[in-house]
mmCIF file of the N, C-alpha and C atoms, coordinates in Angstrom:
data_MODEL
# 
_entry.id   MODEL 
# 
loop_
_atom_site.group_PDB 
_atom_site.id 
_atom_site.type_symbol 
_atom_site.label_atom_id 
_atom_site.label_alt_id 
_atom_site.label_comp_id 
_atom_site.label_asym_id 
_atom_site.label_entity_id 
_atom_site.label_seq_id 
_atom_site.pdbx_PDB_ins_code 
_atom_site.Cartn_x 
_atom_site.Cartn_y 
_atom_site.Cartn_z 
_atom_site.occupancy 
_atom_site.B_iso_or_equiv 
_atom_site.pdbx_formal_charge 
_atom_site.auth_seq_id 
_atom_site.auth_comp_id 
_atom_site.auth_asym_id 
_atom_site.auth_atom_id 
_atom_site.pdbx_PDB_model_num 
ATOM 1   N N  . UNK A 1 1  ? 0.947   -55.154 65.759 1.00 0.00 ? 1  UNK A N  1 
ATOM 2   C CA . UNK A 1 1  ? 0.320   -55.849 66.864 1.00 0.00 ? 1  UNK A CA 1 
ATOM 3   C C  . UNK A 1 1  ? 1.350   -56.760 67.514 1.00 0.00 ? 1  UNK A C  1 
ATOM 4   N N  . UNK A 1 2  ? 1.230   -56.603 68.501 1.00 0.00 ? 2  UNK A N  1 
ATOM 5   C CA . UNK A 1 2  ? 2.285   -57.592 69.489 1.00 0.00 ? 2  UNK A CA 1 
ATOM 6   C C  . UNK A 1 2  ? 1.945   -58.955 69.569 1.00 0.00 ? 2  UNK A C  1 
ATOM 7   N N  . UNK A 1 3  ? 2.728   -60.089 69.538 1.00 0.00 ? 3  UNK A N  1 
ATOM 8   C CA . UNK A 1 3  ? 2.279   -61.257 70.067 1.00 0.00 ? 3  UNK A CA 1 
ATOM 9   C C  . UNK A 1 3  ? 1.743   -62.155 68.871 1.00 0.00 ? 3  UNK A C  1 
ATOM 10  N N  . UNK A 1 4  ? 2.098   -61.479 67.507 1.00 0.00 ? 4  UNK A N  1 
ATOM 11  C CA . UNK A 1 4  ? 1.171   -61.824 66.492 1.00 0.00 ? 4  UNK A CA 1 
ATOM 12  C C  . UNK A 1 4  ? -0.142  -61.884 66.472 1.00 0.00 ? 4  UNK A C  1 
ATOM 13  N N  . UNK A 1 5  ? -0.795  -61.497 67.183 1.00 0.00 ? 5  UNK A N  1 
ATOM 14  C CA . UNK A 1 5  ? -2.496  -61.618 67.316 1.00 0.00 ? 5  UNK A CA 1 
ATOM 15  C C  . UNK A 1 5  ? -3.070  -61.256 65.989 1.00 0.00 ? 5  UNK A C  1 
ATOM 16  N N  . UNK A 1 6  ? -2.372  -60.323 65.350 1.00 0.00 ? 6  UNK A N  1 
ATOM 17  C CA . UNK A 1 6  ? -2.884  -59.311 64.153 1.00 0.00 ? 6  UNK A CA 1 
ATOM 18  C C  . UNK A 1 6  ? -2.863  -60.411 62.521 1.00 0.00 ? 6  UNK A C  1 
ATOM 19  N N  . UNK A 1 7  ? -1.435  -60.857 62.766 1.00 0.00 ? 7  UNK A N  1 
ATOM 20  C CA . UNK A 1 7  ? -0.849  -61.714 61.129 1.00 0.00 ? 7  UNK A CA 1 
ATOM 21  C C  . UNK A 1 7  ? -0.488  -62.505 61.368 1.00 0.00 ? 7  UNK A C  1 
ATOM 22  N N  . UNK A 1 8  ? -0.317  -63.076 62.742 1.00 0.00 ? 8  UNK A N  1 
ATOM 23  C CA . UNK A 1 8  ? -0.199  -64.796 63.364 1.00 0.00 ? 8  UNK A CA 1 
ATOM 24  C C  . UNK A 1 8  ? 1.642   -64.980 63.395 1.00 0.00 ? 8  UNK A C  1 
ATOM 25  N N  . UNK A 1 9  ? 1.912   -63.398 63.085 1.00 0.00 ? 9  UNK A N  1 
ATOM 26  C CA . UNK A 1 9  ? 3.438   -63.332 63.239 1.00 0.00 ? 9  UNK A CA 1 
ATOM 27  C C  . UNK A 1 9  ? 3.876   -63.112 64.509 1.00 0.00 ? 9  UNK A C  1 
ATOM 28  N N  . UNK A 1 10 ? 5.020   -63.767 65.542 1.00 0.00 ? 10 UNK A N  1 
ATOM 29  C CA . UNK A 1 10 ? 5.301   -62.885 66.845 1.00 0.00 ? 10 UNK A CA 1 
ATOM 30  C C  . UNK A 1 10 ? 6.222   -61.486 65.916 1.00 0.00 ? 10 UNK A C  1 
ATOM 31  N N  . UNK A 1 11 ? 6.064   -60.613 67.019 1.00 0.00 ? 11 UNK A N  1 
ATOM 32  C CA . UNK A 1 11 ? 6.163   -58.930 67.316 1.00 0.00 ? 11 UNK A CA 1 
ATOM 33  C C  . UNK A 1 11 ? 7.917   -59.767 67.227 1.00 0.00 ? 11 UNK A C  1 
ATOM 34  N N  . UNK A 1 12 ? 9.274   -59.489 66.675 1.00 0.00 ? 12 UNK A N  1 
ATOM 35  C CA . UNK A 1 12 ? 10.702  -59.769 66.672 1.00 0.00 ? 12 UNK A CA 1 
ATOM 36  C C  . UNK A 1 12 ? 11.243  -58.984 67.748 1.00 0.00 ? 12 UNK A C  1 
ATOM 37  N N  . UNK A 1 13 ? 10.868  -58.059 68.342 1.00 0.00 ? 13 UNK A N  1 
ATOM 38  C CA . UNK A 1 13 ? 11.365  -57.155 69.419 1.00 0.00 ? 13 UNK A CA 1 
ATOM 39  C C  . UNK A 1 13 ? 10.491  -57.283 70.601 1.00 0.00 ? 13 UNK A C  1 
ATOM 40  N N  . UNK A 1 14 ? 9.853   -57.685 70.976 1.00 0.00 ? 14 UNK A N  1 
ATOM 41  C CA . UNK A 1 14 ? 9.303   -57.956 72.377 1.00 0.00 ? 14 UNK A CA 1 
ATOM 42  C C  . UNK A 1 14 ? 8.270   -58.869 72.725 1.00 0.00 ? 14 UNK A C  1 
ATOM 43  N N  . UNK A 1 15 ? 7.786   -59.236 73.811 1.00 0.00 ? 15 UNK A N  1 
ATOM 44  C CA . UNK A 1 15 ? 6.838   -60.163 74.416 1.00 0.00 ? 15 UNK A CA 1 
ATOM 45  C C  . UNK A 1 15 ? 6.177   -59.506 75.559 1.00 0.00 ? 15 UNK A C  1 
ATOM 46  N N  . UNK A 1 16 ? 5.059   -59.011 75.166 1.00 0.00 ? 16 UNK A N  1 
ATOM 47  C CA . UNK A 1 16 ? 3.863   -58.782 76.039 1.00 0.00 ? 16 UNK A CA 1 
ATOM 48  C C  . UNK A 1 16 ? 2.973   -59.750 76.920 1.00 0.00 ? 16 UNK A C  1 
ATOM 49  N N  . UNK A 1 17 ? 3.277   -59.417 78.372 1.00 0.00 ? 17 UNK A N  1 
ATOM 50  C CA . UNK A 1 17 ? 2.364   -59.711 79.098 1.00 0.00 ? 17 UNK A CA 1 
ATOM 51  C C  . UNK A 1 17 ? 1.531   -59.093 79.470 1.00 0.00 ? 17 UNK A C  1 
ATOM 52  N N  . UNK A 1 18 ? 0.218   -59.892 79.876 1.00 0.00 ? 18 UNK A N  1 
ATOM 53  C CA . UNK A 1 18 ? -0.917  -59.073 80.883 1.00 0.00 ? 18 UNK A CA 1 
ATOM 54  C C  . UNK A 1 18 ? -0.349  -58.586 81.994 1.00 0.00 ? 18 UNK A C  1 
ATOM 55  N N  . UNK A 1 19 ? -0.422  -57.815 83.308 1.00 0.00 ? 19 UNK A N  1 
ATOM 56  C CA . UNK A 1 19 ? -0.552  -57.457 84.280 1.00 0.00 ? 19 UNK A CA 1 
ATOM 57  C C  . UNK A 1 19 ? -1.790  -57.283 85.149 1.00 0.00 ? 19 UNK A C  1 
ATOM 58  N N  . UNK A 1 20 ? -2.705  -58.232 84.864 1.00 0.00 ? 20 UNK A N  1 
ATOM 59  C CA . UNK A 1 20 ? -3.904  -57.396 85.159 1.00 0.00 ? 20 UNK A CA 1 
ATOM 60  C C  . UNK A 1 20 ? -4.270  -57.160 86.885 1.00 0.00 ? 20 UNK A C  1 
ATOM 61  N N  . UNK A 1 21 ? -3.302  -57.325 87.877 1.00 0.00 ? 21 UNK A N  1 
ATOM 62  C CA . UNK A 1 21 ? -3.464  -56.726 88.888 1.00 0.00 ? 21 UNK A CA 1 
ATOM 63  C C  . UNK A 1 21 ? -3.355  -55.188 89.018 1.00 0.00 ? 21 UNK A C  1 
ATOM 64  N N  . UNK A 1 22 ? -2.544  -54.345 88.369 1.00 0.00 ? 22 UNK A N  1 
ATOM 65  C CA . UNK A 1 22 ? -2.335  -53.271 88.044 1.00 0.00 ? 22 UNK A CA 1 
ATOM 66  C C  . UNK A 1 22 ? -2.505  -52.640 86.880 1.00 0.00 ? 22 UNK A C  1 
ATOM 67  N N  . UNK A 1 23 ? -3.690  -53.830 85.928 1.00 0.00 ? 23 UNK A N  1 
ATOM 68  C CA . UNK A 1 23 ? -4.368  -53.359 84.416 1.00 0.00 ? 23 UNK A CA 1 
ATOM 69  C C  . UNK A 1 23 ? -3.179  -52.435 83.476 1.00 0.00 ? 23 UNK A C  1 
ATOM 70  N N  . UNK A 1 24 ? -2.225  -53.442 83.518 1.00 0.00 ? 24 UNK A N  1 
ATOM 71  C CA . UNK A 1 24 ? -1.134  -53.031 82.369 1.00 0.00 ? 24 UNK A CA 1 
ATOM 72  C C  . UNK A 1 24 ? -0.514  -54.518 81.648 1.00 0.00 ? 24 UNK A C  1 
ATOM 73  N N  . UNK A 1 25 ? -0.204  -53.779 80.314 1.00 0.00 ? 25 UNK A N  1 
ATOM 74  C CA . UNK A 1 25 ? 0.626   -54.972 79.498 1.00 0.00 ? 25 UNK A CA 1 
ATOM 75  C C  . UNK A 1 25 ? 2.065   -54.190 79.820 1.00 0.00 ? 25 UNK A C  1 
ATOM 76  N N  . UNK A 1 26 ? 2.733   -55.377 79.988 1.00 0.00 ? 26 UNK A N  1 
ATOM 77  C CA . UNK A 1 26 ? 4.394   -55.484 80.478 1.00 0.00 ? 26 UNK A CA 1 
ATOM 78  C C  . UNK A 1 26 ? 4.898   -55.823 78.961 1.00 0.00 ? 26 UNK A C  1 
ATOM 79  N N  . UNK A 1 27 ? 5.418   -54.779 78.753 1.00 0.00 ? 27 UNK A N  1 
ATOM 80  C CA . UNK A 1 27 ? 6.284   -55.173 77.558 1.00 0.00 ? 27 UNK A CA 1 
ATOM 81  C C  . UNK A 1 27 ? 8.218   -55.739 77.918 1.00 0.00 ? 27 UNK A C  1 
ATOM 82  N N  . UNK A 1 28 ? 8.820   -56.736 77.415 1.00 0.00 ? 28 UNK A N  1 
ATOM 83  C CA . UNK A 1 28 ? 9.782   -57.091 77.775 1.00 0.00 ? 28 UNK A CA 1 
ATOM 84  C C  . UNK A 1 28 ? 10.547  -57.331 76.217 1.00 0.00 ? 28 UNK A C  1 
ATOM 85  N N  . UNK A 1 29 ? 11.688  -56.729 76.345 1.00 0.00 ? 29 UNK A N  1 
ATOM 86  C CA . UNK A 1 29 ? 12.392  -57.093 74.896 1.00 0.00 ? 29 UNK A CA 1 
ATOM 87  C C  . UNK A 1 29 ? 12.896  -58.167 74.964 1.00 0.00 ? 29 UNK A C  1 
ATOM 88  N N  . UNK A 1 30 ? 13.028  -58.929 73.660 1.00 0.00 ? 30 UNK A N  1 
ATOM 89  C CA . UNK A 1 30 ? 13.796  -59.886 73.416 1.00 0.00 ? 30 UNK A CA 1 
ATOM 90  C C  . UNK A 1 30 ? 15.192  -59.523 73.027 1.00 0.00 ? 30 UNK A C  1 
ATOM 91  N N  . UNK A 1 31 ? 15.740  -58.657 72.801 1.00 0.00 ? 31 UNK A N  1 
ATOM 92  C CA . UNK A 1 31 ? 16.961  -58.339 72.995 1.00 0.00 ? 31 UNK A CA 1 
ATOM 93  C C  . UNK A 1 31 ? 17.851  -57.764 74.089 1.00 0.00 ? 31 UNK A C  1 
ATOM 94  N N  . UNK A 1 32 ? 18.685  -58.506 74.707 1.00 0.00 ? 32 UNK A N  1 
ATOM 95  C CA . UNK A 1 32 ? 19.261  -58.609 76.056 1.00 0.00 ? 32 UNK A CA 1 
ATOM 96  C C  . UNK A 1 32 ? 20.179  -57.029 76.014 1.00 0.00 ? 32 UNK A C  1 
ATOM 97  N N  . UNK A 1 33 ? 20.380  -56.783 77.362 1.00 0.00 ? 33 UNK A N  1 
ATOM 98  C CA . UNK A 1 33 ? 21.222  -56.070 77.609 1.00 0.00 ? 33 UNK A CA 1 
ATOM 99  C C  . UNK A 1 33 ? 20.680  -54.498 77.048 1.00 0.00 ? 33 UNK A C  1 
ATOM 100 N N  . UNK A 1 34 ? 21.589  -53.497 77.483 1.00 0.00 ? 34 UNK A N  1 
ATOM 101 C CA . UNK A 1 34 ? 21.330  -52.502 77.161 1.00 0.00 ? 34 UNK A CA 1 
ATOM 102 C C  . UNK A 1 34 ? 20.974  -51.969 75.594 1.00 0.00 ? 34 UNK A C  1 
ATOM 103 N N  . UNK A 1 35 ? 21.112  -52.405 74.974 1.00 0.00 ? 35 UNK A N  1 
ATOM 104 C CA . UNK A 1 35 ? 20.567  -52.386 73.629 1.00 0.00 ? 35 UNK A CA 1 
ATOM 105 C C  . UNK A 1 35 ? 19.313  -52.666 73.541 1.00 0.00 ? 35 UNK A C  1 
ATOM 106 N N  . UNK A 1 36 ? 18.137  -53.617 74.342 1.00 0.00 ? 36 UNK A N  1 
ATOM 107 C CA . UNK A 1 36 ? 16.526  -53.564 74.447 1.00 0.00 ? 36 UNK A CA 1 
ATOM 108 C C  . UNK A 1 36 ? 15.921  -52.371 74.382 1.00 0.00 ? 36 UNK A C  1 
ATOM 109 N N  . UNK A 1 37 ? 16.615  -51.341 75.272 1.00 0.00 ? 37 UNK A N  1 
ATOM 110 C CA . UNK A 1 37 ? 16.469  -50.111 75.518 1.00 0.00 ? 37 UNK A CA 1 
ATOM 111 C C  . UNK A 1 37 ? 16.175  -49.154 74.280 1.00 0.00 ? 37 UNK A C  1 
ATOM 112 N N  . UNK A 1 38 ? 16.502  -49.408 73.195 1.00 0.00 ? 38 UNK A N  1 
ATOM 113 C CA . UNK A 1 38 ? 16.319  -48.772 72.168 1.00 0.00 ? 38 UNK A CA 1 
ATOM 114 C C  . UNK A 1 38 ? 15.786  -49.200 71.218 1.00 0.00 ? 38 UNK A C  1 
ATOM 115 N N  . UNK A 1 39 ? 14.432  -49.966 71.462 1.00 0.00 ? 39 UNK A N  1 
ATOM 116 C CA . UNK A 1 39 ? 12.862  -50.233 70.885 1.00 0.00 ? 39 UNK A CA 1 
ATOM 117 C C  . UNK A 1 39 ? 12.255  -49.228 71.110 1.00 0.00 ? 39 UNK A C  1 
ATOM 118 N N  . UNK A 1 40 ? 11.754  -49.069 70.003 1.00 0.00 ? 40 UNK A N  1 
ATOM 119 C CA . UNK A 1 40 ? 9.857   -48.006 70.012 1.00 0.00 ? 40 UNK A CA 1 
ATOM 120 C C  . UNK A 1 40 ? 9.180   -48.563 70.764 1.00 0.00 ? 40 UNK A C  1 
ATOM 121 N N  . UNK A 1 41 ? 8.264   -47.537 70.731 1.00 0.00 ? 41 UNK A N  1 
ATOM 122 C CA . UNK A 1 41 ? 7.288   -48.627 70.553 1.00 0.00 ? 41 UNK A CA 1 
ATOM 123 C C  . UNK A 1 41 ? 5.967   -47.362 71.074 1.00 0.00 ? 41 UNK A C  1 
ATOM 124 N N  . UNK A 1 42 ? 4.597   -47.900 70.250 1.00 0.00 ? 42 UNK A N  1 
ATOM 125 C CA . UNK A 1 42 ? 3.673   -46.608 70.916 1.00 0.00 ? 42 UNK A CA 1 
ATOM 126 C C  . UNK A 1 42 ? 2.089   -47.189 71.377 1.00 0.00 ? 42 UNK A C  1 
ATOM 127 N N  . UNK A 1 43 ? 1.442   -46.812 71.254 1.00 0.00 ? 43 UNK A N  1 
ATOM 128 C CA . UNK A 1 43 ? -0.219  -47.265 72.109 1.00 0.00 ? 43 UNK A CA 1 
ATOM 129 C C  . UNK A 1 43 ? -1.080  -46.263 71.341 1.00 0.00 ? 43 UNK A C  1 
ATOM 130 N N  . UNK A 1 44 ? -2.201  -47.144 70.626 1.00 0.00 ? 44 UNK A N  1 
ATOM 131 C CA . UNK A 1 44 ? -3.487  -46.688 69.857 1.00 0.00 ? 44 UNK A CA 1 
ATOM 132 C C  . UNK A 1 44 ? -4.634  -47.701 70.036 1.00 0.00 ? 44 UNK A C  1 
ATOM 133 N N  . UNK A 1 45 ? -5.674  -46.802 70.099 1.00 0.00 ? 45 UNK A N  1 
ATOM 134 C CA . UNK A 1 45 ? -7.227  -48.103 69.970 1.00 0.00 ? 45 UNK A CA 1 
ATOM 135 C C  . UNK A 1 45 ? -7.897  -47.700 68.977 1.00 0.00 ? 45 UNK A C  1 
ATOM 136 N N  . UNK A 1 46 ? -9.246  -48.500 68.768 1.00 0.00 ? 46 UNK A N  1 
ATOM 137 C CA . UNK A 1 46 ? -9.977  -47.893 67.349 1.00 0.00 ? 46 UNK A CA 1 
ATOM 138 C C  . UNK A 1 46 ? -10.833 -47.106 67.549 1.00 0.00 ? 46 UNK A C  1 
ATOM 139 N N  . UNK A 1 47 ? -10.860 -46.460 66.750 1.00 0.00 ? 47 UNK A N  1 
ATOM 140 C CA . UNK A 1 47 ? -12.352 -45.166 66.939 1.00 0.00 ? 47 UNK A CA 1 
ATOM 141 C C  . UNK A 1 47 ? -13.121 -45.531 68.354 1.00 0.00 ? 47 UNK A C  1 
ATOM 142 N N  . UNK A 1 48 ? -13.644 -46.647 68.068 1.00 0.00 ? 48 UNK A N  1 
ATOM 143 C CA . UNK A 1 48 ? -14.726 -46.987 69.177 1.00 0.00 ? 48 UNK A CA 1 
ATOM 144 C C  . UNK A 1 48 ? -14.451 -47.519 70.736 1.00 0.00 ? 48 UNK A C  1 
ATOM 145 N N  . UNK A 1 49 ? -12.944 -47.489 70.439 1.00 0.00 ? 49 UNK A N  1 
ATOM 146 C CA . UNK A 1 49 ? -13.008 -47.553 72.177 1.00 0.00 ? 49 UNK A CA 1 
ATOM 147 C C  . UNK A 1 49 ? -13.404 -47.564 73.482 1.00 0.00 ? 49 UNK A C  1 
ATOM 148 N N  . UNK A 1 50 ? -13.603 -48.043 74.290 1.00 0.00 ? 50 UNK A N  1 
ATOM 149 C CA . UNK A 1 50 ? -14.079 -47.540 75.090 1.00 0.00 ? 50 UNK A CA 1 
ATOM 150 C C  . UNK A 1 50 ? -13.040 -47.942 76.558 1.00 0.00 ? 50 UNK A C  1 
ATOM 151 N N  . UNK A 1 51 ? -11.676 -47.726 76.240 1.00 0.00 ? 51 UNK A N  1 
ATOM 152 C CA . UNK A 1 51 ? -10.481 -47.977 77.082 1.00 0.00 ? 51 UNK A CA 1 
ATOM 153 C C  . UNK A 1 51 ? -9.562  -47.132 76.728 1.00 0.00 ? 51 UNK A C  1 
ATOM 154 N N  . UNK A 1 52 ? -9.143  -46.398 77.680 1.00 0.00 ? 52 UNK A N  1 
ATOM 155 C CA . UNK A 1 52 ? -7.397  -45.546 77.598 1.00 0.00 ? 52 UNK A CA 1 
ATOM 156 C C  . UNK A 1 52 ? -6.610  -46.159 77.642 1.00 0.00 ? 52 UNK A C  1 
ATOM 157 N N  . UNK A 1 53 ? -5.839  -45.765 76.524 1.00 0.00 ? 53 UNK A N  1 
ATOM 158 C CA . UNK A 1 53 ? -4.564  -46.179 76.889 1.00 0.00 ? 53 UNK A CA 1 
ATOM 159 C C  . UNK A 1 53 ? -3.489  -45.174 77.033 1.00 0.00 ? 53 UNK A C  1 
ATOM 160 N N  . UNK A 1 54 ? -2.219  -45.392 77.863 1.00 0.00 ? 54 UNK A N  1 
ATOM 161 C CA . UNK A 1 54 ? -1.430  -44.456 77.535 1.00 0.00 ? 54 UNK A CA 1 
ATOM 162 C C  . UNK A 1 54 ? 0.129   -45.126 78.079 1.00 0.00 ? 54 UNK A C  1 
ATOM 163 N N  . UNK A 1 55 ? 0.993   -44.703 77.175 1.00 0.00 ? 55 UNK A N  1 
ATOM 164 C CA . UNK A 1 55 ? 2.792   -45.180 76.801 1.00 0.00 ? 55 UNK A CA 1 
ATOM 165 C C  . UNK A 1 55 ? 3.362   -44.692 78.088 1.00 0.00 ? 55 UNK A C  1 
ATOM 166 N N  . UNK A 1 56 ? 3.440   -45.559 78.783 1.00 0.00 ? 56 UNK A N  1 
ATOM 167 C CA . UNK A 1 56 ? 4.826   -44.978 79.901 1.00 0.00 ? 56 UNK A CA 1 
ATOM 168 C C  . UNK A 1 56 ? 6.137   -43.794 79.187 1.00 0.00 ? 56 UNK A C  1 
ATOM 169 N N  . UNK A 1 57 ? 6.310   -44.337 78.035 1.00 0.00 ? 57 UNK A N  1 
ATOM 170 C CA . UNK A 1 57 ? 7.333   -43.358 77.501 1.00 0.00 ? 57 UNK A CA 1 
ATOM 171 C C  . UNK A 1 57 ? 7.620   -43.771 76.007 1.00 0.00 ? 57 UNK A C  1 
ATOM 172 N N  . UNK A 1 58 ? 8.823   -43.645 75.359 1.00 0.00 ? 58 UNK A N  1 
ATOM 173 C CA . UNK A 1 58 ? 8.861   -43.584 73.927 1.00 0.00 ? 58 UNK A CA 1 
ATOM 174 C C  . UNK A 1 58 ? 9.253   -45.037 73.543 1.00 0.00 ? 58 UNK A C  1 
ATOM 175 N N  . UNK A 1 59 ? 10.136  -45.646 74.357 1.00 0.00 ? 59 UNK A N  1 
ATOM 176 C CA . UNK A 1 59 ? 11.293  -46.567 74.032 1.00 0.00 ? 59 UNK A CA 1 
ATOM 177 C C  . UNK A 1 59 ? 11.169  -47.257 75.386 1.00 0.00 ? 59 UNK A C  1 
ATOM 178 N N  . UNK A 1 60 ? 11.922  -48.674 75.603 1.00 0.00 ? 60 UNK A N  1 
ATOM 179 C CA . UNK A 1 60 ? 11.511  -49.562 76.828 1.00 0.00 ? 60 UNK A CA 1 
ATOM 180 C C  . UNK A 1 60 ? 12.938  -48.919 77.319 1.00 0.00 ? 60 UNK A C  1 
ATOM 181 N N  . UNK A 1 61 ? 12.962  -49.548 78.735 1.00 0.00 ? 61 UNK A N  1 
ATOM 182 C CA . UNK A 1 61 ? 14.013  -48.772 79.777 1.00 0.00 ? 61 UNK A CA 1 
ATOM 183 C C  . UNK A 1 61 ? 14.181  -49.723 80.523 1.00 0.00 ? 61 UNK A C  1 
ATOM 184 N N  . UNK A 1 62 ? 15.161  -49.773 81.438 1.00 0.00 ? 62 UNK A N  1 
ATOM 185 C CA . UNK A 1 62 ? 15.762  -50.957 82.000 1.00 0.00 ? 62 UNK A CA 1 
ATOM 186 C C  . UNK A 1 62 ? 16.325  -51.603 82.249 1.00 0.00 ? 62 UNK A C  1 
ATOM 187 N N  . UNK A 1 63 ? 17.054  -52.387 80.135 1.00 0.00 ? 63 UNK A N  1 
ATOM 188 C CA . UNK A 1 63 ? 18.071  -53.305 80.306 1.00 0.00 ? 63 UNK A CA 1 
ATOM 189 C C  . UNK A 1 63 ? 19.309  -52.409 80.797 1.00 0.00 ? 63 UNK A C  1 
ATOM 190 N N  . UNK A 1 64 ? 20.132  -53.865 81.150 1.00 0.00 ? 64 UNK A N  1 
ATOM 191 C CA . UNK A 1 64 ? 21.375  -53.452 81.931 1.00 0.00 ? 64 UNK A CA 1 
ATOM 192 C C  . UNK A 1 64 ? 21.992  -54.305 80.934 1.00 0.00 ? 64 UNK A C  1 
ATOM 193 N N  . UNK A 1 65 ? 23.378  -54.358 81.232 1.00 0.00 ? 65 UNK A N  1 
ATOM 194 C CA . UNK A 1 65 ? 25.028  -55.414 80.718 1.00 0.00 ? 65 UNK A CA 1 
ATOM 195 C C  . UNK A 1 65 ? 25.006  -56.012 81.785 1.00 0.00 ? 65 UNK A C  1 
ATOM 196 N N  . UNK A 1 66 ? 24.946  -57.015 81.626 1.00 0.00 ? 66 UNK A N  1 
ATOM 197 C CA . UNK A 1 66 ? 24.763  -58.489 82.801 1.00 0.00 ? 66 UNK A CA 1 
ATOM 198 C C  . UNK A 1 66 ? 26.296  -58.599 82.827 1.00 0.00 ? 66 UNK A C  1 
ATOM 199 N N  . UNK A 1 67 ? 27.259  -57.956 81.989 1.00 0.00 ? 67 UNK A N  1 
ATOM 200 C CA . UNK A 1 67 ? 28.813  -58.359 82.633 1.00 0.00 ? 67 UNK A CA 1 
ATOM 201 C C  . UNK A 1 67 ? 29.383  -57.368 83.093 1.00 0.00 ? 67 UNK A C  1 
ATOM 202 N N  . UNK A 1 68 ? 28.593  -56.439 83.581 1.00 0.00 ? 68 UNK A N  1 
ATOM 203 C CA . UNK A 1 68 ? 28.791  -54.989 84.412 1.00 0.00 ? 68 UNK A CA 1 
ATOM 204 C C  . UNK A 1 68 ? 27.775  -55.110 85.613 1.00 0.00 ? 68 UNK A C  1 
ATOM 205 N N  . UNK A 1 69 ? 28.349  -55.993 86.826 1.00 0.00 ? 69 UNK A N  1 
ATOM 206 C CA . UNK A 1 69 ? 27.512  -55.871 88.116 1.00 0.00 ? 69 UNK A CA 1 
ATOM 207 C C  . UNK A 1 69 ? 28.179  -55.352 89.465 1.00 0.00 ? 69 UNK A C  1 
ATOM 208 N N  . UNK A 1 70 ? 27.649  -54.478 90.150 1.00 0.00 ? 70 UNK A N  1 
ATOM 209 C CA . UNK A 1 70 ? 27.948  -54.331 91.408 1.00 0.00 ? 70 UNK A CA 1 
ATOM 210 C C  . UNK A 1 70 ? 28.895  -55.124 91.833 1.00 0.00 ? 70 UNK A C  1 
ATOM 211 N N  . UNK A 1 71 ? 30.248  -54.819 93.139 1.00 0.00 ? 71 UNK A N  1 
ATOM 212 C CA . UNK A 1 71 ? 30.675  -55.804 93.397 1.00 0.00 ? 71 UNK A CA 1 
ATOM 213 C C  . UNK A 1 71 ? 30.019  -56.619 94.917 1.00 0.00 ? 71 UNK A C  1 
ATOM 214 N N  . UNK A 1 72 ? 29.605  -57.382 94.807 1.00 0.00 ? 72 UNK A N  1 
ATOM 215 C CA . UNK A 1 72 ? 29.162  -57.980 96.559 1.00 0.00 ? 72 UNK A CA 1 
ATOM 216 C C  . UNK A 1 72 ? 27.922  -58.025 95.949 1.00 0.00 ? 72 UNK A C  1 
ATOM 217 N N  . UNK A 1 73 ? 27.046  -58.378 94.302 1.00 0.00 ? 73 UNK A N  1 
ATOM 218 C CA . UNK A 1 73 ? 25.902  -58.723 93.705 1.00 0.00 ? 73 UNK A CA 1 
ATOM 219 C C  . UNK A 1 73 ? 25.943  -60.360 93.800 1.00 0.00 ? 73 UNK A C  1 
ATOM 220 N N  . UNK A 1 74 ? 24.784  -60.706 93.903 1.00 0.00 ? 74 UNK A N  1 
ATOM 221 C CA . UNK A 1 74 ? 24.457  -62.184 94.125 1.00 0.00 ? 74 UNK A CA 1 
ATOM 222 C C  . UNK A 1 74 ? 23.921  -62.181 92.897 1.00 0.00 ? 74 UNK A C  1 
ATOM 223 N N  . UNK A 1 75 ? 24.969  -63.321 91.921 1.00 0.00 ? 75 UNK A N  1 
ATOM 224 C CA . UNK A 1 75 ? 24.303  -63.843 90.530 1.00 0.00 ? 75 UNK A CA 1 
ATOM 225 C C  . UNK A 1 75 ? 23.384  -65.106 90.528 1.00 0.00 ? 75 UNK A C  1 
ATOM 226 N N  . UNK A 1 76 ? 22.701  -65.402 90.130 1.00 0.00 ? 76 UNK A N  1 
ATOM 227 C CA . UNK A 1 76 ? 21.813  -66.826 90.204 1.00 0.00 ? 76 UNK A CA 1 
ATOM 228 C C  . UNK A 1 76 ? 21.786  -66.976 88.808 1.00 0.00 ? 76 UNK A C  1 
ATOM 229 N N  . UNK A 1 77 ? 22.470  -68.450 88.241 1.00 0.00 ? 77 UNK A N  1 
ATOM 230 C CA . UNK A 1 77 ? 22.586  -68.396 86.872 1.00 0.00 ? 77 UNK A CA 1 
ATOM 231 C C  . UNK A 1 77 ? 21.190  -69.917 86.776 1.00 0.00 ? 77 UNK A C  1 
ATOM 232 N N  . UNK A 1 78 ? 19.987  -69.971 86.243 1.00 0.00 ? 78 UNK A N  1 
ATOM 233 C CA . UNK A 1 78 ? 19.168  -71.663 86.132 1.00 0.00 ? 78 UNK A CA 1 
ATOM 234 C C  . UNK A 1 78 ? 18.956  -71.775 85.128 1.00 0.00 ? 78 UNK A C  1 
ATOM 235 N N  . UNK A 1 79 ? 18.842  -72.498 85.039 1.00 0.00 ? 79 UNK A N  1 
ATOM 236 C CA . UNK A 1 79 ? 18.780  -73.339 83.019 1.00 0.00 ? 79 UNK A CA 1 
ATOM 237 C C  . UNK A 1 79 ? 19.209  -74.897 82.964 1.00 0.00 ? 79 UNK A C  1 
ATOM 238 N N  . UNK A 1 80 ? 19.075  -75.442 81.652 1.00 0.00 ? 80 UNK A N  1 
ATOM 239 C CA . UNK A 1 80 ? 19.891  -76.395 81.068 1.00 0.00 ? 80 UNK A CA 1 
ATOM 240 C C  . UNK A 1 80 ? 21.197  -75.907 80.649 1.00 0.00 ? 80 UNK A C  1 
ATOM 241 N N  . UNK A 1 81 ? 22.307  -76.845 81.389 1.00 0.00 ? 81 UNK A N  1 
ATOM 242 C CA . UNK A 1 81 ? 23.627  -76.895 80.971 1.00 0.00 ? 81 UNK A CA 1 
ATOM 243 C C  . UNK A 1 81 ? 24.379  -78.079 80.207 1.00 0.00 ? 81 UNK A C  1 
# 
């Protein structure tokens, strides 16, 4: 279970959000860069369901190497420094 909901543990590989304008959970890894990319991850309900679900695909997709950018890319770095 994601988010710890299940054992009050967080999920070590990702953070689920709602979406509910487009009735999806956004899964986002906590591990940066192209390496996120190679999480599982799959979708089940219980017997009694009464909601589909279904996996965009096997593994999340996406991350990039933040020190491999386009040249003429606009970086925006915000935080505490």
């Amino acid at each position: 279970m994601i988010n710890g909901k299940t054992n009050a543990t967080p999920d070590p590989s990702v953070i689920a959000t709602p979406n509910p304008g487009f009735n999806e959970l956004l899964l986002t890894s906590k591990t940066g860069g192209v390496a996120g990319n190679d999480i599982i991850y799959s979708v089940t309900t219980s017997t009694s369901a009464v909601i589909t679900v279904a996996a965009s695909g096997g593994t999340l997709s996406g991350g990039q190497d933040a020190a491999e950018v386009a040249p003429g890319t606009l970086v925006t770095i915000t935080g505490d420094f």
